[in-house]
N, C-alpha and C positions, 0 to 999 in steps of 0.2 A: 504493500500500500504506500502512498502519496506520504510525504513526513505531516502533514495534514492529519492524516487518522491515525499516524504512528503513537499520538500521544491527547486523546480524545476520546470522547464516546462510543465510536465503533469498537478501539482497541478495550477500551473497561467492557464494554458489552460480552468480546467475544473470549478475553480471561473469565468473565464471571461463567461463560458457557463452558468453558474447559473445565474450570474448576469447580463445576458440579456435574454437567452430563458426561462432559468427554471424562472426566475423572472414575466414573461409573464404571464405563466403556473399557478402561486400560484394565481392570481389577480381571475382567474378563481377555483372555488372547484371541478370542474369534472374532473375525470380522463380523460386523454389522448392518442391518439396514435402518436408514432414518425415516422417518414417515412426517410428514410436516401437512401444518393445514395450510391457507392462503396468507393468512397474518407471519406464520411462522416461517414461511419460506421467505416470503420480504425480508422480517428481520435477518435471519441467518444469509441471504445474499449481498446485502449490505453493509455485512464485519467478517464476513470471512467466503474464499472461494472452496469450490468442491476442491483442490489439491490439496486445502488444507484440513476437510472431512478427511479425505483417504490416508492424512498423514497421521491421523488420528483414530485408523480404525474402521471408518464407515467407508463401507464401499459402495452403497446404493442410496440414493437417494427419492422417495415416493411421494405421490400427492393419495393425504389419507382419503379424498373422496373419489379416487378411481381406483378402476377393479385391476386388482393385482393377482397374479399367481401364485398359489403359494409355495415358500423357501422351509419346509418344516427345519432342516439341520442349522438355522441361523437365528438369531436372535434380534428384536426388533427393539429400537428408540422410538417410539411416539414423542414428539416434542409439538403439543397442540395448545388453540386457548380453550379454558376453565367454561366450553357451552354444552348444554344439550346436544346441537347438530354433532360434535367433534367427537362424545364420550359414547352416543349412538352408532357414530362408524369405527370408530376402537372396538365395541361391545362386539359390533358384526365380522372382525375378524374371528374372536375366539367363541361367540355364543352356543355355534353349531359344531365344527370342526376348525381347530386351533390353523389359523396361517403361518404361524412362526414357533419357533422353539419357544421362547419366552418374551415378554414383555417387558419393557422399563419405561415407566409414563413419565412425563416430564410435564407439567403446567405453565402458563407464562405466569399465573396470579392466583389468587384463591378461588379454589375448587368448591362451589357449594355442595352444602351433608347430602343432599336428595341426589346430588351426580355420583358423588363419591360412593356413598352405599349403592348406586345401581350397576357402578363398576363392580364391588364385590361378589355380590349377588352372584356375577354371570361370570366373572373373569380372575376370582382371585389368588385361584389355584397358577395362574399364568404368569400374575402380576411380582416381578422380583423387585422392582422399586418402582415408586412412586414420591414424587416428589412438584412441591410446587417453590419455583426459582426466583417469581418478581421483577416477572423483566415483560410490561406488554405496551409496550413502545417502543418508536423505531430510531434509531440512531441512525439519523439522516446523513450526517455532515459531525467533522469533529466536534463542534459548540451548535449543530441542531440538529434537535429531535421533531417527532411528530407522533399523532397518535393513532394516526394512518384511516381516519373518517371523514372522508370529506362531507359525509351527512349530517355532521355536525350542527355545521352551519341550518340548515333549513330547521333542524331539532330543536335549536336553541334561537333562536328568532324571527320564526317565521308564525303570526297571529292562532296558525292553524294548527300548532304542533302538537299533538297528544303526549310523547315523550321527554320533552324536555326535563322534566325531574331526574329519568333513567337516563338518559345523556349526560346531565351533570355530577350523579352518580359514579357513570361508567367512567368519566372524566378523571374523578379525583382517586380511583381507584390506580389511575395508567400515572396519574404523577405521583404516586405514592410511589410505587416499583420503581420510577425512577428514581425518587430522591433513596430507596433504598438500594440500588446499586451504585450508586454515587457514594455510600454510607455515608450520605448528607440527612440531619435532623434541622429542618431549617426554619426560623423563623416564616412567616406567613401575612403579607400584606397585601393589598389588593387599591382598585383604582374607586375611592365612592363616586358615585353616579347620582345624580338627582331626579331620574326616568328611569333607569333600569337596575335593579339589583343582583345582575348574574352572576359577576364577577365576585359579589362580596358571598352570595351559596357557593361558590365553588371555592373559595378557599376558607369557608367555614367545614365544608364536608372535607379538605385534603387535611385542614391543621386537625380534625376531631381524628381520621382515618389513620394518621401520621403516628400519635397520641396511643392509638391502639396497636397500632405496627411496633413500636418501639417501648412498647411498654416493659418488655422484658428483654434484655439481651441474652446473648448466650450463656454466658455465668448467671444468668436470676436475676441481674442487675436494671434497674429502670436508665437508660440511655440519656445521658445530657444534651441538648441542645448543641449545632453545631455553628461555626461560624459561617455561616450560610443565611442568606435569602431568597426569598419565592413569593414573588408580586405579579399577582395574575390583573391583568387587563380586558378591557369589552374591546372589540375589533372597532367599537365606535372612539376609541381614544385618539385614534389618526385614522381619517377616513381618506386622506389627500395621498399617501406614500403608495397605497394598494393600486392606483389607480392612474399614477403617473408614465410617462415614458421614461424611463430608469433608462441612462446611456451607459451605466456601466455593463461588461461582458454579460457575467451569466444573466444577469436581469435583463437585458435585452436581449436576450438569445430564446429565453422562454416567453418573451412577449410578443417576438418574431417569426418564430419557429416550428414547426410540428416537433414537439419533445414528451414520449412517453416514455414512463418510468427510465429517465434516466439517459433514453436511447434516442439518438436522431439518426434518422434513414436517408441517405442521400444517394445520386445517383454518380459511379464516377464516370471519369471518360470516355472509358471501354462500354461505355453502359449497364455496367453490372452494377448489383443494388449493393450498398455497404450501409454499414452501421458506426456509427461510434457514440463512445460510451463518457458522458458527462460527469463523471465522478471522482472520487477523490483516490481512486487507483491512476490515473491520469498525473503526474506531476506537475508538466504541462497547465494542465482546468485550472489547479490549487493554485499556482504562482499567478494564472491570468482573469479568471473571475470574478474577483473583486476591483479590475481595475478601470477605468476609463476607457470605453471603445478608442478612443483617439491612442490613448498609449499603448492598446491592443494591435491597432492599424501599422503604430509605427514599429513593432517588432514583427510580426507575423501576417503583413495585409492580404497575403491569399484567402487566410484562414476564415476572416470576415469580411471579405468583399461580397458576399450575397446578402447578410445583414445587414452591413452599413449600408447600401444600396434602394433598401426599404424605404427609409426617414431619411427627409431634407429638415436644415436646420431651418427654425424660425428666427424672427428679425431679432431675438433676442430678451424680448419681452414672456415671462412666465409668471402665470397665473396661480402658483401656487405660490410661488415665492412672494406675490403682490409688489415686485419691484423689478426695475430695467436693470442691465449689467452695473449703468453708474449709478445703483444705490435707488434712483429717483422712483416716489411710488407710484404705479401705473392709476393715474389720475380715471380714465375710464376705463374698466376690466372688459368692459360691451366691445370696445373697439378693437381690442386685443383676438378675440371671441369670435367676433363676426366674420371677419375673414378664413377662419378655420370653418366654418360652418355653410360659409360660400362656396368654398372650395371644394374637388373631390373626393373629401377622406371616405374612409371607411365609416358606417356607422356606429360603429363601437370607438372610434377614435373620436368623432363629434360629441358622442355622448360623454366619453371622459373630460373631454374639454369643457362641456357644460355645467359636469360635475365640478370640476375644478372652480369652474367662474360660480358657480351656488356655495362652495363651500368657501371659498374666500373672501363672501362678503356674507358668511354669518347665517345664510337666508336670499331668499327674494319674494317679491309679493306673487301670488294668486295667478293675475295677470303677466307678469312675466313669465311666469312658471310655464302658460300655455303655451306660450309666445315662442320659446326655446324650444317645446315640446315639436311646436308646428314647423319649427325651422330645419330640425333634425330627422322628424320624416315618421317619426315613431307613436303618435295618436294611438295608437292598438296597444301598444307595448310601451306605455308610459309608465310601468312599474320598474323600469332599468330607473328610475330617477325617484319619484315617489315613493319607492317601497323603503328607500333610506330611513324614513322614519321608524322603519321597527328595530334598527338598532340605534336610534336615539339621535340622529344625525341626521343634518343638521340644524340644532336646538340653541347651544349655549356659546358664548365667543370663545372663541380657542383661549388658549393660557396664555401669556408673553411665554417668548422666545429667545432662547442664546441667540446672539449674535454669532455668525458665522461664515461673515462677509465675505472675512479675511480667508478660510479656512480651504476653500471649494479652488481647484485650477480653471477649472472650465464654466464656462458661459452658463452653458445649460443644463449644470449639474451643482445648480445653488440651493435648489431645495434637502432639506437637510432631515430623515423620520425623526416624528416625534418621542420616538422609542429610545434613539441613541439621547436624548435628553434626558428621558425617564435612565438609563442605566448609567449617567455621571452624575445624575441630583442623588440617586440610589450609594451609588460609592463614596460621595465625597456626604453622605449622610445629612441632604439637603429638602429630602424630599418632607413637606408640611406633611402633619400628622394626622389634620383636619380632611387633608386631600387623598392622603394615603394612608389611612387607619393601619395598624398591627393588628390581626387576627389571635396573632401571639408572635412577641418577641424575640430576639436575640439575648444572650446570657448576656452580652453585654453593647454597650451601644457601639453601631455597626459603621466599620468607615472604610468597609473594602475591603481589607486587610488582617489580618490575623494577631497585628500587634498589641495583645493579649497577656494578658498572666498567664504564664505558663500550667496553672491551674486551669482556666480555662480553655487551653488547646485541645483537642480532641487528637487522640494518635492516630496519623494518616494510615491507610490500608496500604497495600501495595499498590495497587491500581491507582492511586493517587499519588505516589513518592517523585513522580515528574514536575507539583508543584507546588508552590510555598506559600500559596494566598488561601485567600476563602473564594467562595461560589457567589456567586447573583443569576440566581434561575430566572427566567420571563418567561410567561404565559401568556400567547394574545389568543381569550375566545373568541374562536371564529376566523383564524387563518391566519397566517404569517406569508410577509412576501418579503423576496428576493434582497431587495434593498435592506429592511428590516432584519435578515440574515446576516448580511454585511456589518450594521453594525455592533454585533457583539463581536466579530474579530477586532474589529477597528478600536475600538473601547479595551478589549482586553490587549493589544497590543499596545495600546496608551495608556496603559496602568497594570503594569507588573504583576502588581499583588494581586489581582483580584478576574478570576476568568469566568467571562460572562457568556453563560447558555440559556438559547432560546429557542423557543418550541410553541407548539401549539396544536389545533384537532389535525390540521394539514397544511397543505403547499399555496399559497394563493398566486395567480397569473391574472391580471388586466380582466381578462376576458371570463375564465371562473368566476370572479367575483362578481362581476356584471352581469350574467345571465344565472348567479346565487339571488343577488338581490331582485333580479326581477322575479322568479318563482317563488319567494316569499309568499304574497298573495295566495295562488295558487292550492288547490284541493289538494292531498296527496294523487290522487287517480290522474290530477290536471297532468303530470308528472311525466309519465307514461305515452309514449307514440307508438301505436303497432301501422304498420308499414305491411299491407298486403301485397304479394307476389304473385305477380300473373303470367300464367303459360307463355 
């Protein structure tokens, strides 16, 4: 791997995997089959490859809901999540006629009594370990996670949800497993809202969950608090970053791009189809990702000539920023506005531009509202703008801002998330109390940094001896985008002590989140398109 994941959340993920499944594995000398569900094959593709299964043992790798042959002289890893559907098709191997020598179940999280006894019942003559690990999130990137739902979203604010309680549930359940392979006990704060209270249930349910997680360590001992933070946010705390045209690499490569899980298909010369793969096994992606498409062009402009190709630059004037290159404030945002909406973008591009121009004055009246509606073509589908309101946006004036004039090289990359504000008021222990309540605190007051009584240090694992500060977790409910990735490197390379990881339900892109918020509205069944096929 990339020295990126050499010393991050992929590599803690896939030690904690060693040292409890493959650990299992070795006690036994026969090779093995793994059997994985859809969540569990994600995770485990993402921290480690199959050469490094086989160097550990497992020579086969299965999907547990497809029909397998059976291997009776071999012995089987289930490594699935804690549901009904997963403990049903484990049950189906051994109910009738056993498919493998033995069993070794593996959970990502707690296994409800009613699953577990139904394992017994039928399998437990089979069953040689059984074990639940605490790992049911994905270690995306070295400092981001996810929790691999992008149904999140519509669960959690959309007027029609019936589940939203069990989503925010399932939620605090996946960042529990996280803060415990991190062996982080972390303080717990959240962003108040004066419209919506998601964020303050969801880190009421992770600090009570946390509480019970750690109430007893291995010795009998009740676990102290570590020098760690976990400040979850509403996706409504910056609604302008998710929705921008981001010019740095990877953020404009998934705004531009056909990119699933990871892979972009492209055609070469010869006309055969290739693939490459965006991730942090790439050395290359790690060192170019976070930088400026312009400084991308001038090292490598083969590599992005079909991207930067896309977008021409504007006069210079940005509407998120509410200011020109020199400083001066854009005195009409309408006239900035209009000419994008004259022009022939794309509709999903008009659209963001008018989000941008609504959100950087606060509001607009009724009348305007139509007015933009009509300009951009969308009368039918006026929920891409309107349906903002069910995540609280936008309502209240933003907060003031750092100044960060100075900071930006480029023209059109002076908008700055408001998350990287949130993770320097966070460290340098600035954030109001009133704005950012403690759900529960820190052993002591928090400034990034671990410079502590050595009474109050908690002894690093091993998984952690790569570094010497404390944690600052971020949770955005309801998506995290590319830019907002960016700055927890950015942050944690500007402060030493202190390395900040950020995560959220999933991945958000431009265009995701734009046809999220228009199905808000929408029936669950509205949902659904069947597409009939004729002779």
């Amino acid at each position: 791997m990339a020295a990126g994941a050499e010393h991050g959340l992929k590599k803690i993920v896939w030690q904690k995997i060693r040292d409890t499944i493959i650990a299992d594995c070795r006690k036994s000398e026969v090779w093995k089959i793994m059997i994985l569900d859809s969540f569990t094959t994600q995770l485990l593709s993402l921290c480690c490859k199959m050469s490094d299964l086989m160097a550990e043992g497992i020579t086969i790798v299965e999907d547990l809901f497809k029909s397998r042959e059976p291997v009776l002289e071999m012995k089987a890893v289930y490594f699935m999540s804690p549901t009904a559907k997963c403990v049903d098709a484990f049950i189906n191997d051994f109910k009738l006629k056993p498919k493998y020598k033995a069993a070794y179940v593996y959970f990502t999280d707690y296994c409800p009594d009613d699953l577990f006894s139904k394992m017994k019942v039928f399998c437990a003559k089979h069953i040689k370990v059984c074990k639940e690990i605490n790992m049911s999130f994905l270690p995306l990137e070295a400092q981001v996670f996810t929790c691999g739902n992008p149904g999140t979203f519509r669960s959690i604010y959309s007027p029609q949800s019936s589940d939203r309680g069990q989503t925010l549930e399932t939620l605090a359940d996946q960042l529990v497993t996280l803060c415990a392979t991190l062996d982080e006990y972390p303080g717990v704060r959240y962003k108040k809202d004066s419209t919506l209270d998601y964020a303050k249930i969801l880190a009421e349910l992770v600090d009570n969950k946390l509480a019970r997680h750690y109430e007893l360590d291995d010795n009998g001992k009740k676990k102290e608090k570590t020098q760690a933070q976990l400040i979850i946010v509403d996706r409504a705390f910056d609604s302008v970053s998710p929705i921008l045209h981001e010019l740095t690499y990877q953020a404009m490569a998934y705004d531009l791009i056909p990119i699933k899980n990871d892979a972009y298909k492209f055609k070469a010369k010869d006309g055969s189809e290739k693939e490459a793969l965006l991730n942090e096994s790439d050395e290359l992606w790690v060192k170019l990702r976070h930088l400026h498409i312009a400084e991308v062009t001038e090292q490598i402009p083969k590599l992005v000539k079909e991207i930067s190709a896309n977008k021409k630059p504007t006069d210079g004037k940005d509407l998120a920023v509410g200011s020109d290159v020199e400083g001066q404030k854009v005195k009409d945002p309408m006239r900035t506005l209009l000419p994008v909406l004259l022009n022939p973008h794309s509709t999903h591009d008009k659209i963001r531009a008018v989000l941008l121009y609504i959100f950087g004055l606060n509001g607009t009246t009724e009348e305007n509202l139509t007015k933009l509606i009509q300009h951009v073509k969308i009368e039918g589908e006026s929920e891409y703008i309107t349906n903002w309101k069910e995540l609280g946006v936008p309502i209240i004036s933003s907060p003031s801002r750092r100044d960060r004039s100075q900071e930006e090289r480029y023209n059109l990359s002076r908008w700055v998330p408001v998350i990287k504000d949130l993770m320097e008021d966070a460290i340098e222990n600035k954030l109001d109390t009133r704005d950012w309540p403690y759900q529960s605190e820190c052993p002591s007051a928090w400034n990034g940094s671990r410079a502590v009584s050595a009474r109050q240090k908690h002894k690093p694992s091993s998984q952690d001896d790569h570094r010497t500060g404390s944690r600052l977790i971020v949770f955005i409910l309801g998506g995290v985008c590319h830019s907002e990735m960016r700055c927890a490197y950015e942050v944690t390379q500007a402060n030493k002590s202190c390395e900040v990881i950020i995560g959220s339900s999933h991945i958000l892109t431009p265009t995701s989140l734009l046809e999220g918020i228009r199905d808000l509205s929408k029936k669950p069944m509205d949902t659904f398109t069947i597409v009939e096929e004729t002779a």
